[in-house]
Backbone as a ProteinNet text record, in pm:
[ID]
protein_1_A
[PRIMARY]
XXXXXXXXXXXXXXXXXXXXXXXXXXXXXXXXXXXXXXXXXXXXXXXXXXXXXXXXXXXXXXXXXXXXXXXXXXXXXXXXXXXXXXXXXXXXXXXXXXXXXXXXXXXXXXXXXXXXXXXXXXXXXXXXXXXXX
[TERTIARY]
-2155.5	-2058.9	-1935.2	-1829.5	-1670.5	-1641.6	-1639.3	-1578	-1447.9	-1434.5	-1288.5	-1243.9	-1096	-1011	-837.9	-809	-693.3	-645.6	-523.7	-439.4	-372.6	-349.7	-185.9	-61.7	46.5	102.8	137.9	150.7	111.8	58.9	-70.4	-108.6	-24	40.2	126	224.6	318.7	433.4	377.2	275.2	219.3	150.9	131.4	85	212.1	313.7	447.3	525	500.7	558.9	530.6	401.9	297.1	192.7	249.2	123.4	-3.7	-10.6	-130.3	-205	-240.1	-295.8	-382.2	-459.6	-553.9	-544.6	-390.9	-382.5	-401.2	-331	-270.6	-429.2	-494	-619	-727.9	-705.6	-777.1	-728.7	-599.2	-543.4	-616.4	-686.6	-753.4	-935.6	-954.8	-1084	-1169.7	-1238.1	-1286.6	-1426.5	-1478.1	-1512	-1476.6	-1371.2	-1254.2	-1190.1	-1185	-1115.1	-1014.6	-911.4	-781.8	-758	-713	-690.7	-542.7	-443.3	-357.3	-294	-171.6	-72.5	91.1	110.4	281.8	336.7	279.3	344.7	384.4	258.2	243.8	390.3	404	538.8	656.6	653.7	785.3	791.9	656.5	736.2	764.1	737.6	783.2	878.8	875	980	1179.7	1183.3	1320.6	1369.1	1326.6	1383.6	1390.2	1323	1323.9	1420.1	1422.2	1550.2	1625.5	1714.3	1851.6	1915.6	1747.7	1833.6	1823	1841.5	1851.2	1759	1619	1500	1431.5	1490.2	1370.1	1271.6	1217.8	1097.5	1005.5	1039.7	981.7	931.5	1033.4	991.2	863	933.1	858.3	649.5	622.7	551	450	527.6	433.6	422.5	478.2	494.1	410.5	373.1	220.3	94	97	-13.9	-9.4	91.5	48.9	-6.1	52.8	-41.3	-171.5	-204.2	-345	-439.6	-347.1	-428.7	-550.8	-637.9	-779.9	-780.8	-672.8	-692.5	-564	-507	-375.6	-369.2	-306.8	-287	-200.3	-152.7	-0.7	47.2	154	200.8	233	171	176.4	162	157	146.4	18.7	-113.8	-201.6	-297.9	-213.2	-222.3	-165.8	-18.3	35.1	-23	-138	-165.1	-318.6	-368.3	-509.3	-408.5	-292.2	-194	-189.8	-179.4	-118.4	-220.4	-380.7	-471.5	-538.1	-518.7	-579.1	-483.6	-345.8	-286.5	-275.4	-272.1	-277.5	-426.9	-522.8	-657.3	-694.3	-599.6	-624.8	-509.3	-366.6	-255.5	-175.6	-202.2	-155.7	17.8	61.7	193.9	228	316.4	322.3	258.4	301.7	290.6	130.3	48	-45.7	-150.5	-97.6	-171.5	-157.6	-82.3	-71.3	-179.9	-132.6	-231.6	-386.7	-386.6	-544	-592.1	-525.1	-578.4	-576.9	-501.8	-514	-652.4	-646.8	-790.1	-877.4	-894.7	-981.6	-1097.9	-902.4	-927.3	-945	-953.5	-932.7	-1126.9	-1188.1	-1322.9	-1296.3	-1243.6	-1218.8	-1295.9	-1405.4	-1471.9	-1422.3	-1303.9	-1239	-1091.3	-1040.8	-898.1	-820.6	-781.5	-759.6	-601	-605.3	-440.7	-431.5	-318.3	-252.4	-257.5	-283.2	-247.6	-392.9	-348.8	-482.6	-529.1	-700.3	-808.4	-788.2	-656.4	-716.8	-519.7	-436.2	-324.4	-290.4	-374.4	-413.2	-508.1	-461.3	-537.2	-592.9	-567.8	-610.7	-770.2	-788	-984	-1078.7	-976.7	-1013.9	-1130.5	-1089.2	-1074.6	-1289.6	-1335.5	-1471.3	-1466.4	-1366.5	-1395.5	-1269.6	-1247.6	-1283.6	-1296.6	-1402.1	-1389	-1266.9	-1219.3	-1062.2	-1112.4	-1025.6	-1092.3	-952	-966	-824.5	-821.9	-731.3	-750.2	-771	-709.2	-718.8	-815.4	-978.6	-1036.4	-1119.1
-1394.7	-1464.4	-1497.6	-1435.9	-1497	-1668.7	-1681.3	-1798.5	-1833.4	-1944.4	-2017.4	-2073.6	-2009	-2063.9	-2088.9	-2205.6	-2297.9	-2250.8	-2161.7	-2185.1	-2323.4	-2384.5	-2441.8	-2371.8	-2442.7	-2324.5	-2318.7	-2380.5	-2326.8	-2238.2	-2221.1	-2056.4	-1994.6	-1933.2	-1870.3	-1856.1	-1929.3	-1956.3	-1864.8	-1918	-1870.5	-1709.4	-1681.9	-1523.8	-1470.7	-1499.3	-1414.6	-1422.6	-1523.2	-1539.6	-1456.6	-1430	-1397.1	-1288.8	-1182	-1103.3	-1092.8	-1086.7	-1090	-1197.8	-1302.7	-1433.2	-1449.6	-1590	-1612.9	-1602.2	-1629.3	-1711.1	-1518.4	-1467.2	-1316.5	-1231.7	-1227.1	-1208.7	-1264.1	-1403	-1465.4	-1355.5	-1379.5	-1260.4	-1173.6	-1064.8	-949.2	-986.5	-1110.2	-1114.8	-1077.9	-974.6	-951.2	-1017.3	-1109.2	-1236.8	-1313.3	-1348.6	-1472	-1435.7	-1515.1	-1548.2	-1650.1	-1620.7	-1725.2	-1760.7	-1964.1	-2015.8	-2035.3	-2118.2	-2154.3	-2259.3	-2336.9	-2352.8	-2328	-2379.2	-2337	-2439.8	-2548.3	-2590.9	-2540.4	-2471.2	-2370.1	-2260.3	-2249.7	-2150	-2209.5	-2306.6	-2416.9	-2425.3	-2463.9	-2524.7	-2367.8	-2278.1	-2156.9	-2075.3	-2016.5	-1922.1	-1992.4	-2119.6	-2144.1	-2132.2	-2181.9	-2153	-2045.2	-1924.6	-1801.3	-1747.5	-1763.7	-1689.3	-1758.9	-1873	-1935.8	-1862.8	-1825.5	-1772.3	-1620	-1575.3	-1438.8	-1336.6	-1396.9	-1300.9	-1229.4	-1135.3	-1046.7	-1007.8	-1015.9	-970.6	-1047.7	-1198.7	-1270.4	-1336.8	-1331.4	-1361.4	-1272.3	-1152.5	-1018.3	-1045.4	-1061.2	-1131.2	-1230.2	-1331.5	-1457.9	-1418.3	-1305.1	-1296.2	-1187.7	-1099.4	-1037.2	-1138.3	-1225.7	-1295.7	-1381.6	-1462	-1497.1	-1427.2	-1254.2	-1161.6	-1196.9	-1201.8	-1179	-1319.1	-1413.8	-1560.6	-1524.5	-1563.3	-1552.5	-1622.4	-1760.7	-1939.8	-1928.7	-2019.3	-2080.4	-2246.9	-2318.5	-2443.3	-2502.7	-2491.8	-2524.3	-2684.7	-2721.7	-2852.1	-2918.7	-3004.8	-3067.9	-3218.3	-3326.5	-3460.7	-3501.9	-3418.1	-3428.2	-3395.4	-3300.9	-3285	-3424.3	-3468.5	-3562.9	-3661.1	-3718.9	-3803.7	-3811.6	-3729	-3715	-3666.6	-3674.6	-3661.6	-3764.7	-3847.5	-3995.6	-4095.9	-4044.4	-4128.9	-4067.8	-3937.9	-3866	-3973.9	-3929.9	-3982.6	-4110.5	-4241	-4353.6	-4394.2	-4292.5	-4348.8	-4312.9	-4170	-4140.2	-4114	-4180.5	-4206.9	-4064.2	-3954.1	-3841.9	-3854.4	-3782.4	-3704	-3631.8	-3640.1	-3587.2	-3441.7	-3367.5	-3211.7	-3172.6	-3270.3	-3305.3	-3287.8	-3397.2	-3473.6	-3377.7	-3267.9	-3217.1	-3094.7	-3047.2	-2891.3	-2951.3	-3033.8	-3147.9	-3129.7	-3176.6	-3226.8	-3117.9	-2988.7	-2855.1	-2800.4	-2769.9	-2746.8	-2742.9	-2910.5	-2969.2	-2957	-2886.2	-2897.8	-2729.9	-2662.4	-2514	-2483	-2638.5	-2598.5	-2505.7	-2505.8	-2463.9	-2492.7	-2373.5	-2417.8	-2492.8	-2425.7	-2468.5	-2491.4	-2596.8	-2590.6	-2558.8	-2464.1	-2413.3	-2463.4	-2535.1	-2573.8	-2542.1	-2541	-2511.8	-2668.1	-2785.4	-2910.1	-2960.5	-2983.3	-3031.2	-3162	-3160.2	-3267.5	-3435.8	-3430.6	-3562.9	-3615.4	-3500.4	-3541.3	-3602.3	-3569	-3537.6	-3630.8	-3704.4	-3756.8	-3655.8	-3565.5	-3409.8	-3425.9	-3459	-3484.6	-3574.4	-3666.3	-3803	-3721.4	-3641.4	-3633.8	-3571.8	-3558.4	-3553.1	-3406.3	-3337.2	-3224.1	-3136.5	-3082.9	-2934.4	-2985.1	-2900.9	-2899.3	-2887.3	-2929.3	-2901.9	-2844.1	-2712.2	-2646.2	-2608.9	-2641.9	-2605	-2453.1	-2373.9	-2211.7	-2227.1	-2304.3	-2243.9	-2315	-2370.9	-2409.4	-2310.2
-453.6	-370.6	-454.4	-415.3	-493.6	-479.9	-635.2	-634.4	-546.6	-500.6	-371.6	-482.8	-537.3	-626.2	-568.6	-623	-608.9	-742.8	-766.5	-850.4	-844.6	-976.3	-971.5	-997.9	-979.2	-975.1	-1168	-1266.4	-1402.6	-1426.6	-1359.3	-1372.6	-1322.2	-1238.3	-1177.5	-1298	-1284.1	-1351	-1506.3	-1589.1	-1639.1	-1709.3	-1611.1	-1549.2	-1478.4	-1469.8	-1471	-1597.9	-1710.4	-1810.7	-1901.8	-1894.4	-2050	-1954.2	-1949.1	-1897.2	-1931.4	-2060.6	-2150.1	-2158.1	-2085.8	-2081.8	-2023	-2011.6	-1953.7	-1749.8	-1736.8	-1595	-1552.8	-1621.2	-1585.7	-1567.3	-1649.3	-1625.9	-1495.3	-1501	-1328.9	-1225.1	-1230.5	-1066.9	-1016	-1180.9	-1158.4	-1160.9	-1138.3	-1170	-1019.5	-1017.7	-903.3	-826.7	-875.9	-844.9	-832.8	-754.6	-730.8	-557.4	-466.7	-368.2	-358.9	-356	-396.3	-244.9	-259.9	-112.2	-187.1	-86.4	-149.4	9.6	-74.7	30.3	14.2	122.5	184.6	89.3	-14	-75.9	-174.3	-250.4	-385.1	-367.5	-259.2	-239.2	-251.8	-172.1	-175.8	-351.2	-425	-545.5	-641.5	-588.4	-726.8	-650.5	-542	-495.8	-498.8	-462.9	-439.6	-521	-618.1	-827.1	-857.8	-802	-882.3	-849.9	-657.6	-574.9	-614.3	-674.1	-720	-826	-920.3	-1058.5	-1035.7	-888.5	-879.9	-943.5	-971.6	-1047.3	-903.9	-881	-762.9	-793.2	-926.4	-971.4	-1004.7	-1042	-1065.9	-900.2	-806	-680.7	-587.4	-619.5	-598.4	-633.5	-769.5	-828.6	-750	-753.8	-622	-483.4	-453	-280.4	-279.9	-431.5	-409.8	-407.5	-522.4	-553.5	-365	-324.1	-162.4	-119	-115.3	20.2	12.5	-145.2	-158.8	-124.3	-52.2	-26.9	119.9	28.3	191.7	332.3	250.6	365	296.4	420.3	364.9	462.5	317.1	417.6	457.2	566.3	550.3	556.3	502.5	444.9	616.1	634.7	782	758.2	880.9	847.1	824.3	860.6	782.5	642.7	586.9	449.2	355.3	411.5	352.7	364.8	492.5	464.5	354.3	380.4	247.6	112.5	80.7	-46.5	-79.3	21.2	10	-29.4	-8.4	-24.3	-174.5	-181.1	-315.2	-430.7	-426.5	-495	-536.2	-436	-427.7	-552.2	-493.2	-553.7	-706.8	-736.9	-841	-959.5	-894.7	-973.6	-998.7	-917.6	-907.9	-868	-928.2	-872.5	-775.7	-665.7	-507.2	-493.9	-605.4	-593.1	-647.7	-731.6	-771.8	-662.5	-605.1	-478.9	-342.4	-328	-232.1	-247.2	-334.7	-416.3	-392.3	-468.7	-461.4	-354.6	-231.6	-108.3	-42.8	-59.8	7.4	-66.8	-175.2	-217.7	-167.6	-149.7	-116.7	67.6	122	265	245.6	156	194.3	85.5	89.7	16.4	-69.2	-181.1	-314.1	-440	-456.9	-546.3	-696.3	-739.4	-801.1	-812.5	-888.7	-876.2	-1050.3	-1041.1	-1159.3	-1230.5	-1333.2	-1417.5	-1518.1	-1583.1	-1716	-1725.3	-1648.6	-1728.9	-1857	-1925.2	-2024.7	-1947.4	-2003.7	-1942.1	-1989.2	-2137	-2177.5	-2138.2	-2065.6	-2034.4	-1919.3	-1827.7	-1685.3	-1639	-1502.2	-1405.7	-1282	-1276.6	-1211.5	-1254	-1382.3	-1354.2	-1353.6	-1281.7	-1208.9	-1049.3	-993.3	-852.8	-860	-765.8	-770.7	-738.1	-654.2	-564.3	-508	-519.4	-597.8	-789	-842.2	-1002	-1034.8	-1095.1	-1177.4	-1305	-1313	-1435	-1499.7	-1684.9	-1752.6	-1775.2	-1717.6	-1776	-1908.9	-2032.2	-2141.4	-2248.5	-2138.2	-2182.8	-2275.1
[MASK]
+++++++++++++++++++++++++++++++++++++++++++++++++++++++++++++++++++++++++++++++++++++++++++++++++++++++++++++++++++++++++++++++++++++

């Protein structure tokens, strides 16, 4: 059974930076089902299209095709954002990814943020796992 994985978007960002890496490697792991949301897009595509990178945009708008679930950013995501966050001192974009995860049953939620920097492994569910553990 494929693992239900939540990029953040660090991996992403990540795995377009440094091909050769850990995040760049997940993409191709063929035991993996990637969920995602309409936020994960909001926070990497507008920046890429400003600084005129079509390739770097090009890039995330493959890794989306390949999303199984998608969740899209509505007034009830924000409000389980609002309670993730509140409870576990998270950051908006934190707390949104979190709570999509969470609602998209994600076995795991995968970051570039480290475990002892991070309130990301406060949360009980989805596992929060560091890629470059």
């Amino acid at each position: 059974m494929p693992k239900v994985t939540y990029l953040d978007t660090g991996c992403l960002l990540d795995a377009w930076k440094v091909k050769d890496c850990p995040a760049f490697d997940l993409l191709n792991d063929p035991d993996r089902v990637f969920v995602s949301s309409t936020v994960a897009r909001l926070e990497l595509i507008p920046l890429a299209a400003f600084h005129k990178s079509a390739p770097e945009v090009a890039f995330y708008e493959d890794f989306f095709k390949s999303i199984r679930r998608w969740r899209k950013l509505d007034e009830g995501l924000l409000v389980e954002a609002l309670k993730l966050g509140s409870a576990h001192g998270l950051t908006a974009f934190d707390s949104l990814h979190l709570a999509a995860a969470a609602d998209l049953k994600a076995d795991e939620f995968i970051t570039t943020e480290k475990p002892g920097k991070s309130r990301l492994y406060r949360i009980g569910a989805p596992k929060v796992v560091y890629l470059y553990a």
